[in-house]
C-alpha positions in Angstrom: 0.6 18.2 18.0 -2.1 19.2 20.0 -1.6 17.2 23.2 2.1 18.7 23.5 1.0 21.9 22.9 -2.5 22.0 25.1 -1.2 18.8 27.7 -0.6 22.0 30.9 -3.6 23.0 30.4 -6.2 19.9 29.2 -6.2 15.9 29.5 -6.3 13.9 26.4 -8.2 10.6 25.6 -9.2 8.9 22.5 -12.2 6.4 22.4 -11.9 3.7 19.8 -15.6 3.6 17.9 -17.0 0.6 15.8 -15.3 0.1 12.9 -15.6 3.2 9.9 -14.6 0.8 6.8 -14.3 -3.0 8.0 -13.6 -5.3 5.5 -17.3 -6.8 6.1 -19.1 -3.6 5.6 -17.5 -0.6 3.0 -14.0 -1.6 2.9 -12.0 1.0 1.5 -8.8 0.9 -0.6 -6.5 2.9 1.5 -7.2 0.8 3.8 -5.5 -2.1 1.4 -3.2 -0.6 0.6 -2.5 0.3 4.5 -2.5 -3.1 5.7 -5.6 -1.8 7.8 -8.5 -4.5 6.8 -10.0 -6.0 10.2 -14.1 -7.0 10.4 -16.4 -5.6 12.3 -16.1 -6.5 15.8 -18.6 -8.6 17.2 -16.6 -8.8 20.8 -15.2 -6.5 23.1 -11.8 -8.6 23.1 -11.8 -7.8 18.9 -12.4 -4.4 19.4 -9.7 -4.3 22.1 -7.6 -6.1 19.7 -7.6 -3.5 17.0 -7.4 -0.9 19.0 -4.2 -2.0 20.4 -2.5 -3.0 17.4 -3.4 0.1 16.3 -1.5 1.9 19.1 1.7 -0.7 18.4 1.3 0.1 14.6 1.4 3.6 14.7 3.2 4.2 18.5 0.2 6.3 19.1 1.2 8.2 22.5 -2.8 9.1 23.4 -4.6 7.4 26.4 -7.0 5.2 24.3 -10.3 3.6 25.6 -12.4 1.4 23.9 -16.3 1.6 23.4 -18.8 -0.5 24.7 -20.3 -3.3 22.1 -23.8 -1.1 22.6 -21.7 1.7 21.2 -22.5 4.2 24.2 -20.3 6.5 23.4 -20.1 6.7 19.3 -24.4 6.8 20.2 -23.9 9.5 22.6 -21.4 11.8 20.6 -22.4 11.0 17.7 -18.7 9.9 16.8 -18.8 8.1 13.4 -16.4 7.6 12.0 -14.4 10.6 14.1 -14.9 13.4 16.3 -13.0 16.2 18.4 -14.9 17.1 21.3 -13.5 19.4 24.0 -15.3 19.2 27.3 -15.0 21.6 30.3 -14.1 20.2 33.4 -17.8 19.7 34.7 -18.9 18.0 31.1 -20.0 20.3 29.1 -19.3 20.3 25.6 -17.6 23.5 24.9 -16.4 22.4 21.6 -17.2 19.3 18.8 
């Protein structure tokens, strides 16, 4: 995994986005079949919801964050529906 094998050397942090394929929108059948189907948020408190079940769900070990409602960061990263960005210590983009 990348965290374990970068973690001496960089800090690791996911940022939950608006929804890819809510049920509401272009629901897809993975995520059916997944047990996965949520609507699009239309709160901060559902998308913090999500996002934490999906942490219990899947015992993800990343520092999440969640996204404003005016989708700041998916806007200023252009994130949909996922991204890697490295960013130097200053905030430079060094890698997306």
């Amino acid at each position: 995994m990348l965290q374990q094998r970068y973690s001496p050397n960089a800090d690791f942090l996911t940022i939950y986005i608006k929804e890819a394929h809510p049920e509401d929108e272009w629901q897809l059948a993975a995520n059916e079949k997944e047990g996965v189907c949520f609507i699009q948020p239309t709160s901060l408190d559902q998308r913090i919801h999500i996002a934490n079940l999906f942490v219990e769900q899947y015992d993800y070990q990343l520092p999440m964050v969640v996204d404003s409602m005016q989708d700041e960061v998916n806007n200023a990263f252009a994130a949909w529906p996922e991204r890697l960005y490295v960013l130097e210590s200053d905030g430079t983009v060094a890698y997306k």
